[in-house]
FIKOLZA-1660 file (N, C-alpha, C; in steps of 0.1 Angstrom, whole numbers, plus 5000, padded with zeros to 4 digits):
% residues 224
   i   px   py   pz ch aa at
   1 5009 4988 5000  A  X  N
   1 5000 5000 5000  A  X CA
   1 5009 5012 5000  A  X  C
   2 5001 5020 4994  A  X  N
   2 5010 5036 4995  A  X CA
   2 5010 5042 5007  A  X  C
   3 5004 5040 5013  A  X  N
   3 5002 5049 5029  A  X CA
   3 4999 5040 5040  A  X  C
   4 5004 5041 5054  A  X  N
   4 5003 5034 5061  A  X CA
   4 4985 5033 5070  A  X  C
   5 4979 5024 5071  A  X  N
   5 4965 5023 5073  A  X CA
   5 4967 5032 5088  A  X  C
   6 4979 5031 5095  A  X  N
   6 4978 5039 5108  A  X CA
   6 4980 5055 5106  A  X  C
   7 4981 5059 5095  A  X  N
   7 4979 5076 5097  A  X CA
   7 4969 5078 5101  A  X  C
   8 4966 5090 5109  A  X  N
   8 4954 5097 5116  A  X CA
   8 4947 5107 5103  A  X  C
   9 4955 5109 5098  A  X  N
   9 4947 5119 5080  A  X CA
   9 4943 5107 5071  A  X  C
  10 4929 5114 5066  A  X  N
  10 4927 5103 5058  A  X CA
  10 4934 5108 5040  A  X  C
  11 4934 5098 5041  A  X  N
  11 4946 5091 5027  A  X CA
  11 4934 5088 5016  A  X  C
  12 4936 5090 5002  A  X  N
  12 4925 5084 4991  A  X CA
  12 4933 5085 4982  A  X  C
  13 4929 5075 4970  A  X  N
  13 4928 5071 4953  A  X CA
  13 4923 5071 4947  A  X  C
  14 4923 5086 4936  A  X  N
  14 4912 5085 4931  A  X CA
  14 4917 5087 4913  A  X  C
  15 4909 5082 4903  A  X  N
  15 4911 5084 4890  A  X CA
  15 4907 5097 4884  A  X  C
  16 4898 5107 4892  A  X  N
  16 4890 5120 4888  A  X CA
  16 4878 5113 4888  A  X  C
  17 4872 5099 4888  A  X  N
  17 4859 5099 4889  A  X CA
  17 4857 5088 4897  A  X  C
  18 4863 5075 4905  A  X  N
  18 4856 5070 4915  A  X CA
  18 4869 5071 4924  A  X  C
  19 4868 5065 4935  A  X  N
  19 4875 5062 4947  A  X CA
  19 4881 5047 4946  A  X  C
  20 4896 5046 4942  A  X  N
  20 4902 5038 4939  A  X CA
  20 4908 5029 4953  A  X  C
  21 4909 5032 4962  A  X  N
  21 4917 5029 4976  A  X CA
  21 4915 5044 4984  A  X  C
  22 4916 5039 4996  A  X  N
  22 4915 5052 5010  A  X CA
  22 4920 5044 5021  A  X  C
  23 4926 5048 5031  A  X  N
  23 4927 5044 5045  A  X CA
  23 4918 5045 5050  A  X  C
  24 4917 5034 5065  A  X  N
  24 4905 5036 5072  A  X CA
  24 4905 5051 5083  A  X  C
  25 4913 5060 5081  A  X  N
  25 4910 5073 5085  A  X CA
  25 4902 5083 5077  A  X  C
  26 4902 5080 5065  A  X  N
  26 4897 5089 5056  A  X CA
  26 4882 5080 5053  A  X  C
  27 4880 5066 5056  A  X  N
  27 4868 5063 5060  A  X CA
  27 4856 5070 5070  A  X  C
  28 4867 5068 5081  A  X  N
  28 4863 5072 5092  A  X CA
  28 4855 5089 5094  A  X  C
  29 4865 5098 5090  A  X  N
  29 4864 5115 5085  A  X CA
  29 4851 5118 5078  A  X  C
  30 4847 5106 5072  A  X  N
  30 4838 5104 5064  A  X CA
  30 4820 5100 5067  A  X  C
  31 4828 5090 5079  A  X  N
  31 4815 5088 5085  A  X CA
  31 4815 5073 5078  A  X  C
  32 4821 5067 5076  A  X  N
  32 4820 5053 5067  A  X CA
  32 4825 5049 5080  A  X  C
  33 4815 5026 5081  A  X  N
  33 4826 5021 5088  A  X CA
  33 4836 5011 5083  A  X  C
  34 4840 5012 5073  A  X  N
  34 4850 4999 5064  A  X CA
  34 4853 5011 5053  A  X  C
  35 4869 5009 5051  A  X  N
  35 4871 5013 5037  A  X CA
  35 4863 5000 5024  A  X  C
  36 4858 4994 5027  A  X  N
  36 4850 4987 5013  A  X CA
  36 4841 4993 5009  A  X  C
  37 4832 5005 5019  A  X  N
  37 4820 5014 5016  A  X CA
  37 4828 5022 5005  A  X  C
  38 4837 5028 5010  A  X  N
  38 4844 5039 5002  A  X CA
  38 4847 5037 4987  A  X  C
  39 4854 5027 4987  A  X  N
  39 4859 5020 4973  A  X CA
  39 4847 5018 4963  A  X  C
  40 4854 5023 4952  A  X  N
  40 4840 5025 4942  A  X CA
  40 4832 5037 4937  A  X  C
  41 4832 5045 4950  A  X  N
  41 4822 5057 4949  A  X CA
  41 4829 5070 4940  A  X  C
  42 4818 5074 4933  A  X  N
  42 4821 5088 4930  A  X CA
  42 4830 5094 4938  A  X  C
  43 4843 5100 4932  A  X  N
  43 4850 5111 4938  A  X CA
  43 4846 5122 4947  A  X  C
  44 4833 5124 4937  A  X  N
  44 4829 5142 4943  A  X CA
  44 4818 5140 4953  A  X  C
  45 4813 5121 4954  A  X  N
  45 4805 5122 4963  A  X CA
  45 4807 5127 4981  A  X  C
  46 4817 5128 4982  A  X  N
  46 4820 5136 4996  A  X CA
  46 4826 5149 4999  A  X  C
  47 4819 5160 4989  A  X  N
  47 4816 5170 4989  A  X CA
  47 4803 5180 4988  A  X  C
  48 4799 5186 4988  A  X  N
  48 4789 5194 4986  A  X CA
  48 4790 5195 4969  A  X  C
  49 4774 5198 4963  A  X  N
  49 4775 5204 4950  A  X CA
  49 4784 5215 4948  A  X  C
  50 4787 5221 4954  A  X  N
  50 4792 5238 4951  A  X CA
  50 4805 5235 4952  A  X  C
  51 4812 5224 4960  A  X  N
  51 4824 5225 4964  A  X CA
  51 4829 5215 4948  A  X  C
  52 4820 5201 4946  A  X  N
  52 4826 5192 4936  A  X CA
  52 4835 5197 4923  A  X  C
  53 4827 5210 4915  A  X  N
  53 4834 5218 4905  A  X CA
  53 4854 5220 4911  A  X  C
  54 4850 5228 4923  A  X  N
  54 4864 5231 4930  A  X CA
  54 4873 5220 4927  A  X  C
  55 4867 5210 4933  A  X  N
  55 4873 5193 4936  A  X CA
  55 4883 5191 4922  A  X  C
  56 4872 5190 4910  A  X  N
  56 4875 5186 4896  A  X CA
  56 4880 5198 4891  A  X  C
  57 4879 5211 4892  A  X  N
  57 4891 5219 4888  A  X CA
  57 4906 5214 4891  A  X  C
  58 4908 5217 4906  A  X  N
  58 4921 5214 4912  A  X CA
  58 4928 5203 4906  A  X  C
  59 4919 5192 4908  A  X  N
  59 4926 5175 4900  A  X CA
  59 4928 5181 4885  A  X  C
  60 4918 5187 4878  A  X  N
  60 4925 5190 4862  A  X CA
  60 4936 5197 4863  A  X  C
  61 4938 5210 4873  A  X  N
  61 4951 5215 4871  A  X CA
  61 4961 5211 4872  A  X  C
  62 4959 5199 4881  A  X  N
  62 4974 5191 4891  A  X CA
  62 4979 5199 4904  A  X  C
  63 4966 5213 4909  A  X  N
  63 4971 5216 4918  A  X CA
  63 4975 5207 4933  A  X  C
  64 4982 5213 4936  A  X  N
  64 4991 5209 4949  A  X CA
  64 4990 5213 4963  A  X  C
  65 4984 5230 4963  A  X  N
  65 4981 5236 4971  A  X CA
  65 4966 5232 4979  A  X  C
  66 4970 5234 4994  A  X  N
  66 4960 5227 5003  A  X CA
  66 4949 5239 4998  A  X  C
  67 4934 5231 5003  A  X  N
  67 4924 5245 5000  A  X CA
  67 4913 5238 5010  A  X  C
  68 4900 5244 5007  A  X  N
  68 4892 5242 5017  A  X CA
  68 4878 5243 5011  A  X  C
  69 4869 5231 5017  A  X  N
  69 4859 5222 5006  A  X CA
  69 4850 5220 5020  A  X  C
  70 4833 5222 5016  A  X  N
  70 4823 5212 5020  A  X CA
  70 4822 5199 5020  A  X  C
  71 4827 5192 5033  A  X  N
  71 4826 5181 5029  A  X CA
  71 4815 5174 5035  A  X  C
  72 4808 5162 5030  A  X  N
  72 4796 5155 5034  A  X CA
  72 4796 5141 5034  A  X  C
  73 4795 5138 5055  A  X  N
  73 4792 5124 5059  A  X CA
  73 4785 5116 5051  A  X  C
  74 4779 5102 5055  A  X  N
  74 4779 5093 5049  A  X CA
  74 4761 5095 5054  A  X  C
  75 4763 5102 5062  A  X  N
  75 4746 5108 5070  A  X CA
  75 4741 5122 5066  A  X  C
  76 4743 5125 5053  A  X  N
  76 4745 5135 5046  A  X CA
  76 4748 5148 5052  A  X  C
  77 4754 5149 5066  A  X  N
  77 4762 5161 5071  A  X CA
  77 4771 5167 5068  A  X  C
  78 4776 5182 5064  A  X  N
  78 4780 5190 5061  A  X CA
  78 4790 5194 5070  A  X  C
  79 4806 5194 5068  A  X  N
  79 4814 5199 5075  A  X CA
  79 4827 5206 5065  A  X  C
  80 4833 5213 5075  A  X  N
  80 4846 5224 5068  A  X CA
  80 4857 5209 5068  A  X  C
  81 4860 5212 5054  A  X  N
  81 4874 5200 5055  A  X CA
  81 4886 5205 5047  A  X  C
  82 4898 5203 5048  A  X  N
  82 4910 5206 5037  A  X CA
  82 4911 5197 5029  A  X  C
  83 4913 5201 5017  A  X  N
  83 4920 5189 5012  A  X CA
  83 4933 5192 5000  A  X  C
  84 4942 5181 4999  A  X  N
  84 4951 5186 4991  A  X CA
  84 4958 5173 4987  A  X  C
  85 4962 5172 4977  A  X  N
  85 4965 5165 4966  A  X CA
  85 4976 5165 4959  A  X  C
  86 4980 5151 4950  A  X  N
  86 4992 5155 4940  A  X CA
  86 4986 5147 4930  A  X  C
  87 4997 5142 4919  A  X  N
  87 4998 5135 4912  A  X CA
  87 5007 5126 4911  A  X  C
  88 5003 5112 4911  A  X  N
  88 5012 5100 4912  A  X CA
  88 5009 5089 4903  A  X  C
  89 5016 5078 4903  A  X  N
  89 5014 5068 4890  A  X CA
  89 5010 5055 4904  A  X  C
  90 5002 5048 4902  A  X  N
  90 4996 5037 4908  A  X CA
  90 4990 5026 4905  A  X  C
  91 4997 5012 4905  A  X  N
  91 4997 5001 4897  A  X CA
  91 4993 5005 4882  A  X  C
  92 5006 5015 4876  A  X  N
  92 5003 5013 4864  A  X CA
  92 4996 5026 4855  A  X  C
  93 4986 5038 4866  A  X  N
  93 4974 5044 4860  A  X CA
  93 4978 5058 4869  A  X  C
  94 4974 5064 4862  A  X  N
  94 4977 5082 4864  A  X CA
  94 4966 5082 4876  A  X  C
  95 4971 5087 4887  A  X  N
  95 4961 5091 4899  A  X CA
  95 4963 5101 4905  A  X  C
  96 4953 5103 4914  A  X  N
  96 4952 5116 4920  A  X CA
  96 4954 5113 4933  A  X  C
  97 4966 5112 4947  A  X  N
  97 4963 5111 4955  A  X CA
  97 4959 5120 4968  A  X  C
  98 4954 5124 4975  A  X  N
  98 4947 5132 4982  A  X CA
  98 4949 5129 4999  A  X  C
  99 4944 5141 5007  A  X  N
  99 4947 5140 5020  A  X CA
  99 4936 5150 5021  A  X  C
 100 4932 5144 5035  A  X  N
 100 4921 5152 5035  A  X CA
 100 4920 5153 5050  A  X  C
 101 4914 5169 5055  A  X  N
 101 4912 5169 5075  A  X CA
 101 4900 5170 5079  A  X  C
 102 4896 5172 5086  A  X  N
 102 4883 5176 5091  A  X CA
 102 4884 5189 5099  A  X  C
 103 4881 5199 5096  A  X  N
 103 4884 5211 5100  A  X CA
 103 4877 5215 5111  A  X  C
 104 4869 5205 5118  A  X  N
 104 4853 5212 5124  A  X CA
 104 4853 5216 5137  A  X  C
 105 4875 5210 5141  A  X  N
 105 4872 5214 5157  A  X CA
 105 4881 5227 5152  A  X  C
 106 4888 5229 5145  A  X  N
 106 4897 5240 5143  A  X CA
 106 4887 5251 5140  A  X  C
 107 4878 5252 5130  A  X  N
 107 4869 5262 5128  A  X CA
 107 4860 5267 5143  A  X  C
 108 4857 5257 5150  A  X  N
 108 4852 5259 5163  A  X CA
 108 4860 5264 5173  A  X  C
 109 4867 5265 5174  A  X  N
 109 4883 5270 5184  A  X CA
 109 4887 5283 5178  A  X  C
 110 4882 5287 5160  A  X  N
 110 4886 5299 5160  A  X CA
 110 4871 5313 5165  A  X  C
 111 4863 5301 5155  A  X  N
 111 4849 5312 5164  A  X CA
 111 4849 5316 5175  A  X  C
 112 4856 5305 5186  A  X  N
 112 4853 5308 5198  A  X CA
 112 4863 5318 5203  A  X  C
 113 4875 5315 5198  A  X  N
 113 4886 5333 5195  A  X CA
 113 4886 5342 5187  A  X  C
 114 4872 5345 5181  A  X  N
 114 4865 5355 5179  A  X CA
 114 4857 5364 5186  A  X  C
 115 4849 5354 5191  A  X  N
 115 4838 5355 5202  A  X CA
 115 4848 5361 5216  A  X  C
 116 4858 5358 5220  A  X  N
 116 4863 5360 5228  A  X CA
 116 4871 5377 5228  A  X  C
 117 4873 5372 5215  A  X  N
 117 4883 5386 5213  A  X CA
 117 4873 5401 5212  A  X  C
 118 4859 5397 5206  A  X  N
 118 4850 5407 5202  A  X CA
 118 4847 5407 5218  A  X  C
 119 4846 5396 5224  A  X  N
 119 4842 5404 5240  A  X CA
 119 4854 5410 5245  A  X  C
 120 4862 5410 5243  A  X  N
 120 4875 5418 5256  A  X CA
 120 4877 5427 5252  A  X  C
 121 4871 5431 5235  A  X  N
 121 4874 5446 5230  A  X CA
 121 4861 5457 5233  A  X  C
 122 4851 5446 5235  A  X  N
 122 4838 5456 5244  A  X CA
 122 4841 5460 5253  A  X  C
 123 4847 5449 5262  A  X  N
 123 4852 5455 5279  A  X CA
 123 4865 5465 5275  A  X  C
 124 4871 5464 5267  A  X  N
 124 4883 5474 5269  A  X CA
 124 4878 5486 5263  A  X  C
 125 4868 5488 5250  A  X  N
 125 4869 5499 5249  A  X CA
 125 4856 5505 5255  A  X  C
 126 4848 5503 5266  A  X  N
 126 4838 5506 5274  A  X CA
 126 4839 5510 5287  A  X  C
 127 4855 5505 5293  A  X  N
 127 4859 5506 5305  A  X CA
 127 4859 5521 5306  A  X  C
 128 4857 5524 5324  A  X  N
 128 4851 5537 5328  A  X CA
 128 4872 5539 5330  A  X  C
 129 4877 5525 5332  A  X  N
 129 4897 5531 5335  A  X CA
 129 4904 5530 5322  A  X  C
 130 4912 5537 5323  A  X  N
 130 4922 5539 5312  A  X CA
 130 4928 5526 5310  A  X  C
 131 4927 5519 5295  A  X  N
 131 4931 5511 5294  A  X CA
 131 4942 5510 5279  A  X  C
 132 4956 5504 5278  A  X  N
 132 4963 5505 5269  A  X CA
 132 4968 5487 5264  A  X  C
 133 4973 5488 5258  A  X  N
 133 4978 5481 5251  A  X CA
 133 4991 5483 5241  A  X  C
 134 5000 5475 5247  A  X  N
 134 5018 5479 5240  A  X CA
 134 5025 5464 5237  A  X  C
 135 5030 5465 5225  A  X  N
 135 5036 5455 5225  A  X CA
 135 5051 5453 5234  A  X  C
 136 5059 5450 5230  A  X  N
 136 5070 5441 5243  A  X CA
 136 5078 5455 5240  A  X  C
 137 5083 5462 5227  A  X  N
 137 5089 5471 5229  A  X CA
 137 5082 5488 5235  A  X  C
 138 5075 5480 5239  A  X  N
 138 5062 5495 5247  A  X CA
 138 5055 5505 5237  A  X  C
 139 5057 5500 5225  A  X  N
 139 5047 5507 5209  A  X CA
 139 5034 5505 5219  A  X  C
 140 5024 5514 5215  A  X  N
 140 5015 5515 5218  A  X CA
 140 5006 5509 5208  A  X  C
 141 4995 5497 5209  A  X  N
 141 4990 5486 5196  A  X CA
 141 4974 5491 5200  A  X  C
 142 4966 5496 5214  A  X  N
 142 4955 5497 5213  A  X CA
 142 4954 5507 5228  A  X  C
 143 4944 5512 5223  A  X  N
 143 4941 5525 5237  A  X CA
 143 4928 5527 5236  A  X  C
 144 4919 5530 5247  A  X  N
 144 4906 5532 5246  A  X CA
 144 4903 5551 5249  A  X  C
 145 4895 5550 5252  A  X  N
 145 4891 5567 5256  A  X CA
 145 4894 5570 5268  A  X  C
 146 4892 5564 5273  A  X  N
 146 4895 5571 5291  A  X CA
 146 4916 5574 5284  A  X  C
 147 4919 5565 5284  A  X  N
 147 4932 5566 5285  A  X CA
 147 4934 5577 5281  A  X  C
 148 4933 5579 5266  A  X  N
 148 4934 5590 5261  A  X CA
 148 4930 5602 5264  A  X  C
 149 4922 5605 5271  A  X  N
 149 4914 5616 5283  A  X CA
 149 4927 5615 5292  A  X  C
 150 4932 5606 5296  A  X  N
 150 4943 5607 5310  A  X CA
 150 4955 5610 5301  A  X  C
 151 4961 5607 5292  A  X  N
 151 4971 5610 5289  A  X CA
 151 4971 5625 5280  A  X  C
 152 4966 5629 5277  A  X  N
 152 4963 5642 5265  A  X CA
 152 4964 5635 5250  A  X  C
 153 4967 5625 5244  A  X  N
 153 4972 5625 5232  A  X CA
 153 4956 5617 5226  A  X  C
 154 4954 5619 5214  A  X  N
 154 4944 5613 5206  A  X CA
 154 4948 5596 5199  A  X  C
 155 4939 5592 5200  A  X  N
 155 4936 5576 5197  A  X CA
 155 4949 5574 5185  A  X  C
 156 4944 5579 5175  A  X  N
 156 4954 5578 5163  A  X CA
 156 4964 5585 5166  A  X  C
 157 4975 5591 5173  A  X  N
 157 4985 5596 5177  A  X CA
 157 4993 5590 5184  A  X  C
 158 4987 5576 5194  A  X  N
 158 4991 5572 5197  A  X CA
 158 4993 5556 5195  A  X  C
 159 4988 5548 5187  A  X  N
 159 4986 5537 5178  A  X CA
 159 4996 5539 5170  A  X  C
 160 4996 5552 5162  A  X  N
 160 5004 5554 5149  A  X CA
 160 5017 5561 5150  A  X  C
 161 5029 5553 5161  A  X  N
 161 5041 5553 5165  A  X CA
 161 5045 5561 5177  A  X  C
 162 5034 5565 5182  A  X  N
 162 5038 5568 5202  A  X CA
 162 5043 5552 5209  A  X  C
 163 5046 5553 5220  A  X  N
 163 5054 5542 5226  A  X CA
 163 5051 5550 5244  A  X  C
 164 5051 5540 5252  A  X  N
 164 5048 5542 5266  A  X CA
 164 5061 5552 5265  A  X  C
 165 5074 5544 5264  A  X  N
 165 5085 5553 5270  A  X CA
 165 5084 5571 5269  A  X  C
 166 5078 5569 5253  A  X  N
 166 5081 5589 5252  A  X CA
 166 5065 5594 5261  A  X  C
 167 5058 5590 5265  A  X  N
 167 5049 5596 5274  A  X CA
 167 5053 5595 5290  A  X  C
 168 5059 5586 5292  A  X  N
 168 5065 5589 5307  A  X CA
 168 5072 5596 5307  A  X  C
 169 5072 5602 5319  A  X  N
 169 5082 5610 5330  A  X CA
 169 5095 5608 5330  A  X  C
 170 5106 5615 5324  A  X  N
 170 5119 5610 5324  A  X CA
 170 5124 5610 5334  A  X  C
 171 5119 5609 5350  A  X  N
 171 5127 5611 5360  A  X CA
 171 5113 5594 5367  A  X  C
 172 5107 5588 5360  A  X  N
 172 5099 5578 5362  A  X CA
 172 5103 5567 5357  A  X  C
 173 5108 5571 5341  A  X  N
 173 5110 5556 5330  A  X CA
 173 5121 5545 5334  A  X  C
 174 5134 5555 5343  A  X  N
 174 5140 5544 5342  A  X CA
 174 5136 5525 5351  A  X  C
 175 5128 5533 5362  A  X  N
 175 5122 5521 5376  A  X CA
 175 5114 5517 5365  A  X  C
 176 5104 5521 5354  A  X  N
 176 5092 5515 5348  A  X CA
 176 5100 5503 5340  A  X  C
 177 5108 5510 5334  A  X  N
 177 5117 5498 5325  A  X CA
 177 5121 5488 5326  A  X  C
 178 5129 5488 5341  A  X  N
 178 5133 5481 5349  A  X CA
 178 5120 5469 5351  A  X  C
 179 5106 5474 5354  A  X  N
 179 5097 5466 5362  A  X CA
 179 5088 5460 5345  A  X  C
 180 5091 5467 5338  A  X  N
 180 5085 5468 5323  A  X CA
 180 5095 5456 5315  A  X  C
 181 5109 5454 5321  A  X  N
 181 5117 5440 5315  A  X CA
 181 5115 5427 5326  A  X  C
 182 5110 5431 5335  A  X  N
 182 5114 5417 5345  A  X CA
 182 5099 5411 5344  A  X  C
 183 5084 5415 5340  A  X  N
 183 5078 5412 5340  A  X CA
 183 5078 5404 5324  A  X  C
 184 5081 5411 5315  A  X  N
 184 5089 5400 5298  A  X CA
 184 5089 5386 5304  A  X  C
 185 5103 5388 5314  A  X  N
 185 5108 5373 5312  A  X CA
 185 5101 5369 5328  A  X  C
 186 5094 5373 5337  A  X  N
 186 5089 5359 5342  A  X CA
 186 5073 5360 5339  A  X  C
 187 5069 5367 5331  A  X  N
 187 5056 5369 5334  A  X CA
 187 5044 5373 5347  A  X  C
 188 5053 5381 5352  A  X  N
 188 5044 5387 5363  A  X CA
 188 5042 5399 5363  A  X  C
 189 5028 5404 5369  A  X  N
 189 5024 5416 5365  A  X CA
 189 5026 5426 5374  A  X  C
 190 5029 5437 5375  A  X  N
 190 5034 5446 5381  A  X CA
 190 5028 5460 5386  A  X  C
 191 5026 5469 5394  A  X  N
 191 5021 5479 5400  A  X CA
 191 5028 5488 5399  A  X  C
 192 5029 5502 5393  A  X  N
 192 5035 5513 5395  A  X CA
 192 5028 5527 5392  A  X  C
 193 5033 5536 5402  A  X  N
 193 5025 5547 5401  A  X CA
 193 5038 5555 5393  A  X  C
 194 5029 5561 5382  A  X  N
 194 5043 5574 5380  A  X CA
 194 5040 5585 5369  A  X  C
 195 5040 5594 5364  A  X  N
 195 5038 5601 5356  A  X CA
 195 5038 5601 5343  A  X  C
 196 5024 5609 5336  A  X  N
 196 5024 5612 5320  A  X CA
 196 5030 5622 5321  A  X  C
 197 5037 5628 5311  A  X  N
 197 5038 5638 5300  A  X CA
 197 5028 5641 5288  A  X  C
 198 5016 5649 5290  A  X  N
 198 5008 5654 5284  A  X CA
 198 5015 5662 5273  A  X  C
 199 5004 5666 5259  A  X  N
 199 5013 5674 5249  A  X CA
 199 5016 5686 5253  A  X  C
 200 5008 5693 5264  A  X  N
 200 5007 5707 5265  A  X CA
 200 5022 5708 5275  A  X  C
 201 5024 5695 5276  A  X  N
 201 5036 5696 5286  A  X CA
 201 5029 5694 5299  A  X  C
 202 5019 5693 5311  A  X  N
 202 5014 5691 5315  A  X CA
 202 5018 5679 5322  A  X  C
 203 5016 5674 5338  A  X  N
 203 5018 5658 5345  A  X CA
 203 5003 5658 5347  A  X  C
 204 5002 5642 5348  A  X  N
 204 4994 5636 5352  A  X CA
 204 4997 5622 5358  A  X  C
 205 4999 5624 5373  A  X  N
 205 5002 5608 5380  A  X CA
 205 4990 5598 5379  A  X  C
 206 4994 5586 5374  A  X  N
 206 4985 5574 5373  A  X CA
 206 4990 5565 5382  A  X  C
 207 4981 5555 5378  A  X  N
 207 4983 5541 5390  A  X CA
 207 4982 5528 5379  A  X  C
 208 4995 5521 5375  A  X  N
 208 4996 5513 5363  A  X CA
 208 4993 5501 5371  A  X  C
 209 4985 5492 5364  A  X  N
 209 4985 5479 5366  A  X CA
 209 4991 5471 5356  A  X  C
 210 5001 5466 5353  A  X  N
 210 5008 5459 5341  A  X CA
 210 5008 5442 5339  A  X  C
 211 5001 5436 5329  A  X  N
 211 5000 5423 5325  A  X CA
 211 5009 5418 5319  A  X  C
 212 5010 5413 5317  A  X  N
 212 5016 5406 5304  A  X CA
 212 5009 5395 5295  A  X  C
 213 5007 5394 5281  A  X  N
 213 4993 5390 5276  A  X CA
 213 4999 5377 5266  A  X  C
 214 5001 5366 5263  A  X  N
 214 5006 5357 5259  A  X CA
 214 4994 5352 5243  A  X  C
 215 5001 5345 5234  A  X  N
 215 4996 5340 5224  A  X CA
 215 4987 5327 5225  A  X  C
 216 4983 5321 5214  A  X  N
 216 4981 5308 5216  A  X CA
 216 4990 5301 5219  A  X  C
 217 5001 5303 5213  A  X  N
 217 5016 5290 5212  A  X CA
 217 5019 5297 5232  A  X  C
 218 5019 5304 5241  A  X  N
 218 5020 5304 5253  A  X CA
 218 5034 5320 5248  A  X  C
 219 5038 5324 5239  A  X  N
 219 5049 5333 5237  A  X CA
 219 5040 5346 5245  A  X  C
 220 5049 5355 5246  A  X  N
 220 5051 5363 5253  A  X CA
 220 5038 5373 5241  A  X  C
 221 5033 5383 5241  A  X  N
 221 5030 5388 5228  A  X CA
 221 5026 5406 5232  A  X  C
 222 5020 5413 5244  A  X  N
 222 5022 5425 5243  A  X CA
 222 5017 5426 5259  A  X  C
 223 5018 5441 5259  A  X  N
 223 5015 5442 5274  A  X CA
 223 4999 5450 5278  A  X  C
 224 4992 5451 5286  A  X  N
 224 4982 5458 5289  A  X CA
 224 4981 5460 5303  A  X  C
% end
């Protein structure tokens, strides 16, 4: 066999119009319980109408590149799947072999960091306190209204290349720095009171609460 029956991706054979061989994972993805169901069937039967054209384009091109297709169980259910393909020679006959995912926990995990993100940007930009956002070199990446009220500078003035350091107090920045690097590397978040520099020239003492806000992969990613 070309592929080992223990991959967890399902694996398929196809000529452009039936299903020549598959693994029992790509059974399974499928909603089949035996690759013997599989074997036989129409190619494009485990896609949606809209998606099958896509299917039979890509195989006429010989594309290579992964893309992304309706695909439909054996219970005529509808799910987001990848699929991607080459071209290979097998006992003999020009095929198309293919790999295919089930996209339906990944699509679910990003809505839900949608959903999540659209809520933190309600609370941040609704909050009655001044709230910022800076990446690791202290650029300023998001600011709400209060802040901008406390600090004097306007939303876009300060997104579009202000940085914490040039609004602090030069007789402040250096202890902020200090508590602004040690929180980087262990990740703890820090308390300091110390002064803006308003445009009018102007102070204004605040009371910082400092996070540190991490990615999905767990890296380090900006500060709020």
């Amino acid at each position: 066999r070309l592929f080992s029956e223990e991959t967890r991706e399902g694996v398929v054979i196809h000529n452009g119009d039936v299903i020549l061989d598959c693994n029992p994972a790509y059974a399974r993805v499928f909603g089949y319980g035996d690759v013997a169901e599989v074997i036989g069937l129409p190619s494009t039967a485990f896609v949606t109408p809209r998606s099958a054209a896509l299917l039979q384009e890509k195989g006429a091109l010989g594309d290579e590149e992964p893309y992304e297709i309706e695909a439909i169980r054996k219970d005529g259910s509808v799910f987001p799947a990848e699929f991607v393909g080459r071209v290979a020679t097998w006992k003999g006959q020009k095929v198309r072999i293919g790999l295919a995912r089930d996209l339906t926990e990944r699509k679910r995990r990003e809505a839900a960091l949608r959903e999540s993100e659209a809520h933190f940007a309600a609370i941040f930009d609704q909050s009655a306190a001044g709230l910022a956002e800076a990446d690791l070199t202290g650029r300023f990446l998001r600011v709400n209204d209060r802040f901008c009220e406390i600090s004097g500078y306007a939303r876009e003035e300060l997104v579009n290349g202000r940085c914490m350091q040039e609004i602090t107090h030069p007789d402040d920045l250096p202890g902020n720095l200090v508590l602004f690097q040690k929180s980087v590397e262990t990740g703890e978040p820090f308390e300091i009171e110390k002064r803006y520099v308003r445009p009018d020239g102007s102070e204004v003492w605040v009371s910082n609460t400092v996070t540190l806000i991490r990615d999905a992969t767990g890296e380090a990613h900006s500060m709020a």
